[in-house]
N, C-alpha and C positions, 0 to 999 in steps of 0.2 A: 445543464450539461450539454454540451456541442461534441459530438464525435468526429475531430481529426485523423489524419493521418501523412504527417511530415516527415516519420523515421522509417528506413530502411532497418529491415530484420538488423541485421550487422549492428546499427547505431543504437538497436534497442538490446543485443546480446552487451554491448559495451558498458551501456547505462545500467545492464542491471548487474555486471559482474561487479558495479562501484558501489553497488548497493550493500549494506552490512550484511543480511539477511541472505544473500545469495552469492555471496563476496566468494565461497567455498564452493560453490556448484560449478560442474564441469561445463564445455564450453559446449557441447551437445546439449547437455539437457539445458543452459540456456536457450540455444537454440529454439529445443520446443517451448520453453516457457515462452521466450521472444514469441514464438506464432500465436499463442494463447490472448496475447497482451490486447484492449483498446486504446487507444491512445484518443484523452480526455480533455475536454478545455473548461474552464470553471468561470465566471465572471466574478469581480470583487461582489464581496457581499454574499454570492449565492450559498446557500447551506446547502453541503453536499447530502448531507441525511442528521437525521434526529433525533435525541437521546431516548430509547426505548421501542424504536423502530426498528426491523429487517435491516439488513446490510447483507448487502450478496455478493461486493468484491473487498479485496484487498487493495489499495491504493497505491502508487509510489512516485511521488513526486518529482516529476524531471525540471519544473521552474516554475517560482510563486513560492507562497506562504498560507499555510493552512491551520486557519485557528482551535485549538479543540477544547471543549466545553464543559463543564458538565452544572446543572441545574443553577445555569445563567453565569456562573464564574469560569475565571479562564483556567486551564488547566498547563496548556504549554503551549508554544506552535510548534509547528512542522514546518520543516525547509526541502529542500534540494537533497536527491538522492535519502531521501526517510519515506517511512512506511507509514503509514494509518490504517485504521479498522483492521488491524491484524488477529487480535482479539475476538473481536465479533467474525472473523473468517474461518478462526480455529474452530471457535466453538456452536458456534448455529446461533448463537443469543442476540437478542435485537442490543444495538448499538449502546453503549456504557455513558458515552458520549455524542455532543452535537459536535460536529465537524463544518466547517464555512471557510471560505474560502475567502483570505483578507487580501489578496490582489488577483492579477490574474493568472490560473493555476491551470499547470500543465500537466498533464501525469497518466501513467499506465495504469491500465485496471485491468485487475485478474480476477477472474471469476472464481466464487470462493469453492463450488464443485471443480473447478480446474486444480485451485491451488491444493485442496485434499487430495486427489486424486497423483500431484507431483510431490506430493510429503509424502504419499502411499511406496513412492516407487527410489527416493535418492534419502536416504537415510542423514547424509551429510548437511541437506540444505533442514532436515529436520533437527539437528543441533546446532545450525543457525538461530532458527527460528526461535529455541529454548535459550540460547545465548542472547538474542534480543527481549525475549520476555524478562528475562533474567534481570537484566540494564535495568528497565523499565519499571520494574517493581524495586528494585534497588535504591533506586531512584526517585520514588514517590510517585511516577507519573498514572 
């Protein structure tokens, strides 16, 4: 993992209002999320973290494809404007899944004591988050 930094506050409030999960969050508390964010480079190949391991942010993909795993079979990818280890952010639990990265991946990372701490305080992006679990298990994934 390479720590970038190409977006303006503004380009990252943008990216994440497109996001599902935040799609409903005010443009302020974007804002502070926006300042919260690293902004992440992945190389093909690189396993971002591994099933049964610590995960300490939340992901969110601004470009690439992120393959996710679990005990060696594929489970789905992730694209552009999607979330990963959202799961492992909610709940404290080491990772369900192995995540890698199948080109090369660009994405914000939220730290998962940040992202509790902003479900603590905007109730709305917290019925996001249940609207995305929601998908998700709906879904099979």
């Amino acid at each position: 993992m390479i720590e970038t930094a190409n977006l303006s506050t503004i380009e990252k409030i943008l990216f994440l209002k497109s996001v599902g999960v935040f799609s409903h969050t005010t443009i302020e508390e974007l804002g502070r999320i926006a300042t919260l964010t690293q902004e992440v480079r992945f190389q093909p190949g690189e396993t971002i973290f591994c099933q049964g391991e610590p995960v300490d942010a939340l992901y969110l993909v601004l470009k690439g494809r992120v393959m996710v795993e679990k005990d060696g079979a594929k489970i789905r990818e992730i694209g552009e404007k999607e979330t990963f280890a959202t799961l492992a952010a909610l709940d404290l639990e080491p990772a369900a899944h192995t995540a890698k990265a199948l080109e090369q991946v660009d994405a914000l990372k939220l730290n998962t004591l940040d992202f509790h701490e902003i479900l603590a305080q905007d109730y709305a992006l917290v019925r996001s988050v249940f609207r995305v679990l929601s998908r998700l298990i709906r879904d099979g994934r």
